[in-house]
C-alpha positions as CSV (number, residue, x, y, z in Angstrom):
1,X,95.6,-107.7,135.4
2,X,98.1,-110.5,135.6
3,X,101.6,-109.5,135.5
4,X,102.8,-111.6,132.2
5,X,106.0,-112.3,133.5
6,X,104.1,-114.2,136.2
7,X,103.2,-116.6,133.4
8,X,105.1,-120.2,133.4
9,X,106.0,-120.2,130.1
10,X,107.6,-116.5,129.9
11,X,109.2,-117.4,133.4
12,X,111.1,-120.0,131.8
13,X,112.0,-117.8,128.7
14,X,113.2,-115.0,131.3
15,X,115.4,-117.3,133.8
16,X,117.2,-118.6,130.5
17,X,118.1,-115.8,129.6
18,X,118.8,-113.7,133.0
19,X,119.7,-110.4,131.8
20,X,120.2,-108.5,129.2
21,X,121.6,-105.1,127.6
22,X,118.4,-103.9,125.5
23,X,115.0,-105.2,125.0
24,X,113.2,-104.3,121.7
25,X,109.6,-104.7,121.7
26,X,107.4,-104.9,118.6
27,X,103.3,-104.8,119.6
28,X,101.6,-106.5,116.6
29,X,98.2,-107.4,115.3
30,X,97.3,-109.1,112.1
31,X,100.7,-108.0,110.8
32,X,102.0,-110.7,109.1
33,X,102.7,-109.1,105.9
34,X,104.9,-106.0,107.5
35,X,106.2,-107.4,110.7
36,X,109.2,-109.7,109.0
37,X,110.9,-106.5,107.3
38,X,110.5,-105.0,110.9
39,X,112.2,-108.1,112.4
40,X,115.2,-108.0,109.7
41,X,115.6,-104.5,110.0
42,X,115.8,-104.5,113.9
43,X,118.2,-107.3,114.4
44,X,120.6,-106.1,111.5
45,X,120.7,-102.8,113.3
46,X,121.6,-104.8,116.3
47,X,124.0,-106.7,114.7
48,X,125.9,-103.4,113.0
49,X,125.8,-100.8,115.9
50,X,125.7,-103.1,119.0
51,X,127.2,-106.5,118.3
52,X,128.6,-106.9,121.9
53,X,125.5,-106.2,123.3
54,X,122.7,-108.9,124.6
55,X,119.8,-108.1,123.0
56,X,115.9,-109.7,123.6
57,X,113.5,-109.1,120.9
58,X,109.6,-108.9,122.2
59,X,106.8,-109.6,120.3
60,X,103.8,-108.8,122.2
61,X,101.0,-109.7,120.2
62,X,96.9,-108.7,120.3
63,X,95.5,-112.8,119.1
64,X,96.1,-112.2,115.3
65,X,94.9,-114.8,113.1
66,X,96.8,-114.0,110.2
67,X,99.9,-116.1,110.9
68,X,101.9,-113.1,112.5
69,X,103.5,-115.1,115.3
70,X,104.5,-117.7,112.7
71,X,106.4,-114.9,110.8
72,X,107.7,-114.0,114.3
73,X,109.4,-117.3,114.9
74,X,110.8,-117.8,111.4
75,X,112.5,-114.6,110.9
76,X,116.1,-114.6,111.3
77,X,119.1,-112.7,110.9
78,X,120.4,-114.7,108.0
79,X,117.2,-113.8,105.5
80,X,119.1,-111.0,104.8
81,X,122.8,-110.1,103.4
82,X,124.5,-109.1,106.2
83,X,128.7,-108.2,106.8
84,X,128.3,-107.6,110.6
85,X,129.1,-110.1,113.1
86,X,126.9,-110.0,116.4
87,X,129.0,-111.0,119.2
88,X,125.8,-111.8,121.3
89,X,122.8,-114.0,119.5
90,X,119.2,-111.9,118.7
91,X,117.1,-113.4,121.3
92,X,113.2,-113.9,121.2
93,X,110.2,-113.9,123.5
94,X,106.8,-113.8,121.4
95,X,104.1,-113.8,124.1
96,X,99.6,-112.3,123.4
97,X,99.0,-109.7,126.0
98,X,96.2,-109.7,128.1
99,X,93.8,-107.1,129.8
100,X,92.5,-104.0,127.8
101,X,93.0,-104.3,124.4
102,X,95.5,-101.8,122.8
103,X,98.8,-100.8,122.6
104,X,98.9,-99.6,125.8
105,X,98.5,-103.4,126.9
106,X,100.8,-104.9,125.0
107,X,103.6,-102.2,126.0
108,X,102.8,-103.0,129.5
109,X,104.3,-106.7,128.9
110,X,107.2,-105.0,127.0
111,X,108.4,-102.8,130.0
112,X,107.8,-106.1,132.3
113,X,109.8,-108.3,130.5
114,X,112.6,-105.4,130.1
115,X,112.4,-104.8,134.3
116,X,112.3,-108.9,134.5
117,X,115.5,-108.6,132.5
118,X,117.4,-105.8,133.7
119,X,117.6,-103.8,130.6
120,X,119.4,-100.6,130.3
121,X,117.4,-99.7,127.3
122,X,114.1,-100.6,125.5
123,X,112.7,-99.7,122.0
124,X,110.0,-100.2,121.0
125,X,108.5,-100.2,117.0
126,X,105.3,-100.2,115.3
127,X,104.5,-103.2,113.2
128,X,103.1,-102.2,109.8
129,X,106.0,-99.3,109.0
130,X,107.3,-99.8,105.5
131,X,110.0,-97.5,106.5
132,X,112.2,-98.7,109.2
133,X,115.3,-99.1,108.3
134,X,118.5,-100.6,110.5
135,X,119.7,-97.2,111.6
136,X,116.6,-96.5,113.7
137,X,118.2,-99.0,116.3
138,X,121.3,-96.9,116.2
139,X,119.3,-93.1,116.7
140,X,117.0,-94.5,119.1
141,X,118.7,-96.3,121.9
142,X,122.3,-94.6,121.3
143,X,121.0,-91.6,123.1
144,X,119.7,-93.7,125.5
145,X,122.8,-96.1,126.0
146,X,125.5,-93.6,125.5
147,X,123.9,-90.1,126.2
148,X,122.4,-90.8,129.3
149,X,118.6,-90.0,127.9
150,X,115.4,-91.7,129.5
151,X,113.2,-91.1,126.6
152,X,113.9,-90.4,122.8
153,X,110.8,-89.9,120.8
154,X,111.0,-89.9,117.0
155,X,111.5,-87.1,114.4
156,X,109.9,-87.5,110.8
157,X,109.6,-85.8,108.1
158,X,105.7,-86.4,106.8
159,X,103.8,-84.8,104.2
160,X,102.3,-81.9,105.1
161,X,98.6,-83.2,105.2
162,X,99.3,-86.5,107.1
163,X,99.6,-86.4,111.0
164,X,97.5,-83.4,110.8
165,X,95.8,-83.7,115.0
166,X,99.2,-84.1,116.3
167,X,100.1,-80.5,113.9
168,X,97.3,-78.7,115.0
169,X,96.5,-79.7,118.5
170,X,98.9,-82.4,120.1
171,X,102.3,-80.7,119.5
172,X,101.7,-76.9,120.2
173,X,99.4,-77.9,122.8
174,X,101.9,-80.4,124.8
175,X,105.0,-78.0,123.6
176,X,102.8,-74.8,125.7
177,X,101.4,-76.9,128.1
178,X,104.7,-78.6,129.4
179,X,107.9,-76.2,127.6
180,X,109.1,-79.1,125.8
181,X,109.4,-78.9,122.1
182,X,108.7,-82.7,121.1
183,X,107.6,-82.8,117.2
184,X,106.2,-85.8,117.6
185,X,104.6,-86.6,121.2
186,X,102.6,-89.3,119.9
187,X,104.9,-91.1,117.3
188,X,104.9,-94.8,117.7
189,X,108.4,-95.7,117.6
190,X,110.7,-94.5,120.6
191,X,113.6,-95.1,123.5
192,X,113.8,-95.5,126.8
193,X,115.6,-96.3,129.5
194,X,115.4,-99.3,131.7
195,X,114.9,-96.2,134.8
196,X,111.9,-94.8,133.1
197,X,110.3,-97.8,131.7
198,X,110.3,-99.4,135.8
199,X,108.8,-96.2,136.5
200,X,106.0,-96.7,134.1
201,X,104.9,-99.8,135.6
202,X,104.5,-98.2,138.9
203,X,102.1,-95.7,137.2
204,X,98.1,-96.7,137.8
205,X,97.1,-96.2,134.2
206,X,97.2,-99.9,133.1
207,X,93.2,-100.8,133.6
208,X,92.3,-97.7,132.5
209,X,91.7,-95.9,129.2
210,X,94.3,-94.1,128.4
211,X,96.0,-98.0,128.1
212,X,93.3,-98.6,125.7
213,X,93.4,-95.6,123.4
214,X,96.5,-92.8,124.9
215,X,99.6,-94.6,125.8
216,X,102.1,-92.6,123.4
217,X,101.1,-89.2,124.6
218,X,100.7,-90.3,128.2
219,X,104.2,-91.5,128.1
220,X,105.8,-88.6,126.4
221,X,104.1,-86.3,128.9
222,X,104.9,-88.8,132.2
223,X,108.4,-88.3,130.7
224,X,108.3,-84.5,130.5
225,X,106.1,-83.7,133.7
226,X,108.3,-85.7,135.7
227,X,111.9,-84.3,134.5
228,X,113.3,-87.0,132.9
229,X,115.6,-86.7,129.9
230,X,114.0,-86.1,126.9
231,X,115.4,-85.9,122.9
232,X,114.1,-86.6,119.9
233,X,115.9,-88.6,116.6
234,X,115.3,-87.9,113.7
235,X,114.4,-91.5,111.5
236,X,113.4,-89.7,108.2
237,X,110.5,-90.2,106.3
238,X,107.4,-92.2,108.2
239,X,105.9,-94.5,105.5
240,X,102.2,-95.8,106.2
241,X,98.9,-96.1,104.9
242,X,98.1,-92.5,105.0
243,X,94.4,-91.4,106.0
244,X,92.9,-88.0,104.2
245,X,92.5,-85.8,106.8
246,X,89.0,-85.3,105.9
247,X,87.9,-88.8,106.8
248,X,86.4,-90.0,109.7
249,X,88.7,-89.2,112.7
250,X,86.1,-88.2,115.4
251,X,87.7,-91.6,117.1
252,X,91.4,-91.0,116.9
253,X,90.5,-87.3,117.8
254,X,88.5,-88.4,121.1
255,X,91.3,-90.9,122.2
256,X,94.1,-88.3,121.6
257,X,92.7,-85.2,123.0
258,X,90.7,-86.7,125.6
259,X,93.8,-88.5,127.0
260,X,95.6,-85.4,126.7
261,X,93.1,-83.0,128.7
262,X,93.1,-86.3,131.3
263,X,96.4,-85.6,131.7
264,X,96.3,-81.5,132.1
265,X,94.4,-83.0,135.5
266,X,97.1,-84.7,136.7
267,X,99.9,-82.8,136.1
268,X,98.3,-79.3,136.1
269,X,100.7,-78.0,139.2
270,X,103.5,-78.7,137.0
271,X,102.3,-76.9,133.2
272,X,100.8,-73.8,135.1
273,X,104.4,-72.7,136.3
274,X,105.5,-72.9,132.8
275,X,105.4,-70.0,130.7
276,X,107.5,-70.6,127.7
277,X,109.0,-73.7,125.7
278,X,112.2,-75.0,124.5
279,X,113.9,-77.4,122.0
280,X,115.2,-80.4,123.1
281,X,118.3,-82.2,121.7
282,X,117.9,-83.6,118.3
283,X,120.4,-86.6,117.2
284,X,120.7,-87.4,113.5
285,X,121.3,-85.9,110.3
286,X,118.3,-84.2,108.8
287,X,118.0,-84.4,105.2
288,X,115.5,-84.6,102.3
289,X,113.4,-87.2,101.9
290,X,110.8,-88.5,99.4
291,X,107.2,-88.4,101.2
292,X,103.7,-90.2,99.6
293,X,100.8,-88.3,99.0
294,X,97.8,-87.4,101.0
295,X,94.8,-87.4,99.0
296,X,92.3,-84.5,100.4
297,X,89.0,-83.8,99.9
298,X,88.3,-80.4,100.5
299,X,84.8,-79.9,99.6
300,X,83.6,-83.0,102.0
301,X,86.0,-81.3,104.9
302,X,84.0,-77.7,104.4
303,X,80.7,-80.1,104.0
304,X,81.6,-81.6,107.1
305,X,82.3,-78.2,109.1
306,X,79.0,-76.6,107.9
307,X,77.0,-79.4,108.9
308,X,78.7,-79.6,112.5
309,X,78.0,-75.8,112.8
310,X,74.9,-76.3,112.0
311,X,74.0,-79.0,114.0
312,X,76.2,-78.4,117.8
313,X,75.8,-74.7,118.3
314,X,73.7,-76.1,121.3
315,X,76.7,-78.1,122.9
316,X,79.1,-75.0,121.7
317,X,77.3,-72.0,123.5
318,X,77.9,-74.0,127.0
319,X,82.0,-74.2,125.6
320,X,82.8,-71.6,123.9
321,X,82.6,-67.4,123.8
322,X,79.6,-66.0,122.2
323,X,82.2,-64.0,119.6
324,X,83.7,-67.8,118.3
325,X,80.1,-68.7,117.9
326,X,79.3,-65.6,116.1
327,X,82.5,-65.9,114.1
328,X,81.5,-70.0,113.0
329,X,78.5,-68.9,112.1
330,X,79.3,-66.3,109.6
331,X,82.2,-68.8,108.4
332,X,80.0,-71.3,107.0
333,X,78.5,-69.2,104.1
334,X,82.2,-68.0,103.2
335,X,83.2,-68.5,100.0
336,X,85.7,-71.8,99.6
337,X,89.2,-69.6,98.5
338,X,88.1,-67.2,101.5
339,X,87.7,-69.6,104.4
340,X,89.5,-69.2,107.5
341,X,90.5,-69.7,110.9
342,X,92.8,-67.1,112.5
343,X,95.0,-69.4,114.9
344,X,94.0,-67.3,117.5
345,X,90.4,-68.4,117.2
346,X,91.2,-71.7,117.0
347,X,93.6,-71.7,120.1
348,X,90.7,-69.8,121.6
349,X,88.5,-73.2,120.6
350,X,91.1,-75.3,122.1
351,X,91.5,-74.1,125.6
352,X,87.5,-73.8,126.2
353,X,87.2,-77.5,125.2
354,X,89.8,-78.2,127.5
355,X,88.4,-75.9,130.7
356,X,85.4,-77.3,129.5
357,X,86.5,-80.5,130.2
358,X,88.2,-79.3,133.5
359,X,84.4,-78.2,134.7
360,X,83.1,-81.2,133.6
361,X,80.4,-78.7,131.6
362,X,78.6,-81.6,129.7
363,X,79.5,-85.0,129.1
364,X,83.1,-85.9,128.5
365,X,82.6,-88.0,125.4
366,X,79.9,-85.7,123.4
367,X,82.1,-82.9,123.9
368,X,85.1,-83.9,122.6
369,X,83.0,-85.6,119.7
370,X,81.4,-82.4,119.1
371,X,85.2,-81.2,118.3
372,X,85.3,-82.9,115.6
373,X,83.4,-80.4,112.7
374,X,85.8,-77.7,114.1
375,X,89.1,-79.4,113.7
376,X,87.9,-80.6,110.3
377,X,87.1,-76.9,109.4
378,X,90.7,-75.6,110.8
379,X,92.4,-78.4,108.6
380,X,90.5,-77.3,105.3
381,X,92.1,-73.5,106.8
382,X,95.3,-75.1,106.5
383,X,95.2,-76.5,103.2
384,X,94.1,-73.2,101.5
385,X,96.5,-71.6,102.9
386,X,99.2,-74.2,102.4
387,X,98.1,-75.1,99.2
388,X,101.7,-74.2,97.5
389,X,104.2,-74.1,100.6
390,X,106.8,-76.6,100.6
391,X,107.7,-78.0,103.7
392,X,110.3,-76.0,105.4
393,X,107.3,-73.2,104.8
394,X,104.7,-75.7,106.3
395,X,107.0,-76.0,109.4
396,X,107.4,-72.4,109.9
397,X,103.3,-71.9,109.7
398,X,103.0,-75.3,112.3
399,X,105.8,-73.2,114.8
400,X,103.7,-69.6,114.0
401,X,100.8,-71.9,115.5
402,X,102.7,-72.9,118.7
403,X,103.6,-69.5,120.1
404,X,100.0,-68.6,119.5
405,X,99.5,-71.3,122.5
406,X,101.8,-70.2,124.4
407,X,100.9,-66.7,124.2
408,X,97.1,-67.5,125.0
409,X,98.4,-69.8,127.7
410,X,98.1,-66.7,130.6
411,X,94.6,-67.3,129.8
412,X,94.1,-71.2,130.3
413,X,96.3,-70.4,133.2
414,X,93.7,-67.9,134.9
415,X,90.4,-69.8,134.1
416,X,91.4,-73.4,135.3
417,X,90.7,-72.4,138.7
């Protein structure tokens, strides 16, 4: 892929500017009716924590047709109230990314234009957050500015059923695998440092596709594996479209774990010395926060776990131990209020797919697609049992969850070979 910073017309934009202190980049796509309160909110957080600092704001965006790029270029500082002066003007670059489609892509222009410019620090937010507010800008590039961090990944307080792959896969997983407690190792707003973001572009994921579909957990675990220093901030309450966590994931779920077992590959001299995890540093005030709900559909989840049962045990007796089997197929006839799946089972599940995987014991794509049914039926476990925890409760069950991993982890440990 061309480098975009070899592009004329960025060239330009770059030697005009020379240098600067922090580069914010927002990926976009058909986001015209969100990305302007992203815009205000980012430059007003620039203008009240770091006024005397030279700031580039980078729109790298995916060929929407809805007008984003217009609301790009239109949105200034002064459409909102504002009683800070900025010392150093908001600058922007608003450029389409080319090569694989994805975030992954359009990040990859980001951390160009932030090496092209000598950053010290990058952030980068999603588009379609209703929300950000200015303070992000403070919590996730004063660790990075101030603290001496290379990567801050986000805290947020969700509602117990939303972000429920990275609850009961990605974070215990990542936190066994690699000893680093990170709540949220795939949230999509972050920090970094210019060091770390150079050292990105030197990676040869780009054309691949983990640019495509894994870029957030490839980057928090690059960050981890290779020692540099991680924290998380906590931003309050993430705001989106929520999905039910019934629905059709079998994509997200393929993109997520699959880049995540790719990853086990790579690094797997580095998680099988580790036996145990740890927090990392947390920056900014914790507190209560009003959360929408998830809608969940609990008979179409157990619907949807029967069938898969009924339907893979033929791709499953090649994964996993004849017990589990056994075990899933007394489950389906259990009545609703009695279904469940012990974590051990499931972390049992989890760590054949992922020595499947390792073995290459079928193909890569069926198998992790075949996943699907089960992590639907251990979600529907969750929601009977969570049915009246708050979320302090919910957080305590999610952490019971993770040192199941990591005491099943002697077992990954001794079967990868």
């Amino acid at each position: 892929m061309k480098s975009v910073t070899l592009r004329k017309e960025i060239q330009e934009r770059i030697s005009q500017i020379r240098r600067c202190d922090i580069v914010i980049g927002i990926p976009s796509y058909n986001n015209a009716r969100t990305i302007g309160h992203v815009i205000r909110a980012v430059q007003i957080g620039l203008a009240k924590y770091f006024p005397d600092r030279k700031a580039v704001l980078v729109n790298s965006d995916g060929g929407s047709t809805d007008g984003t790029i217009d609301v790009v270029h239109r949105t200034t500082i002064e459409d909102s109230i504002l009683l800070f002066h900025r010392v150093e003007p908001v600058m922007k670059i608003s450029t389409p990314y080319h090569g694989i489609p994805g975030k992954g892509s359009a990040f990859r222009t980001i951390f160009e234009i932030a090496a092209s410019l000598r950053a010290g620090a990058c952030a980068v937010m999603d588009s379609d957050l209703r929300s950000i507010t200015p303070e992000w800008i403070e919590l996730l590039l004063k660790p990075v500015l101030e603290g001496g961090f290379d990567y801050v990944a986000p805290l947020y307080h969700r509602h117990k059923y939303d972000g429920t792959i990275t609850n009961s896969i990605v974070y215990p997983l990542t936190s066994a695998l690699y000893g680093k407690r990170i709540r949220q190792p795939i949230g999509g707003d972050f920090g970094l440092s210019g060091r770390i973001a150079r050292y990105y572009l030197t990676k040869d994921v780009w054309e691949t596709d983990v640019a495509r579909y894994g870029i957030d957990i490839w980057m928090t675990t690059t960050a981890v594996a290779n020692r540099f220093r991680v924290c998380q901030a906590f931003l309050g309450a993430k705001i989106h479209d929520p999905k039910d966590p019934g629905s059709d994931l079998s994509a997200m779920l393929y993109q997520v774990v699959g880049a995540t077992f790719d990853l086990m590959e790579e690094y797997a001299d580095v998680w099988k010395g580790i036996l145990s995890s740890e927090p990392v540093p947390t920056f900014g005030f914790q507190y209560a926060v009003g959360l929408e709900p998830v809608a969940v559909n609990l008979e179409r989840m157990m619907d949807k776990f029967r069938l898969g049962v009924g339907e893979l045990m033929g791709i499953w007796k090649d994964v996993l131990h004849e017990e589990t089997l056994r075990f899933l197929s007394l489950a389906v006839s259990a009545p609703r209020e009695e279904f469940h799946i012990p974590d051990e089972v499931w972390v049992d599940i989890i760590y054949r797919f992922a020595l499947a995987a390792h073995r290459k014991v079928i193909n890569k794509e069926h198998l992790l697609k075949s996943l699907t049914p089960l992590y639907i039926g251990k979600t529907a476990s969750f929601v009977l049992e969570t049915r009246e925890s708050d979320m302090a409760e919910v957080e305590v069950r999610i952490e019971r969850l993770c040192s199941v991993f990591e005491a099943k982890k002697a077992f990954l440990i001794g079967e990868w070979e």
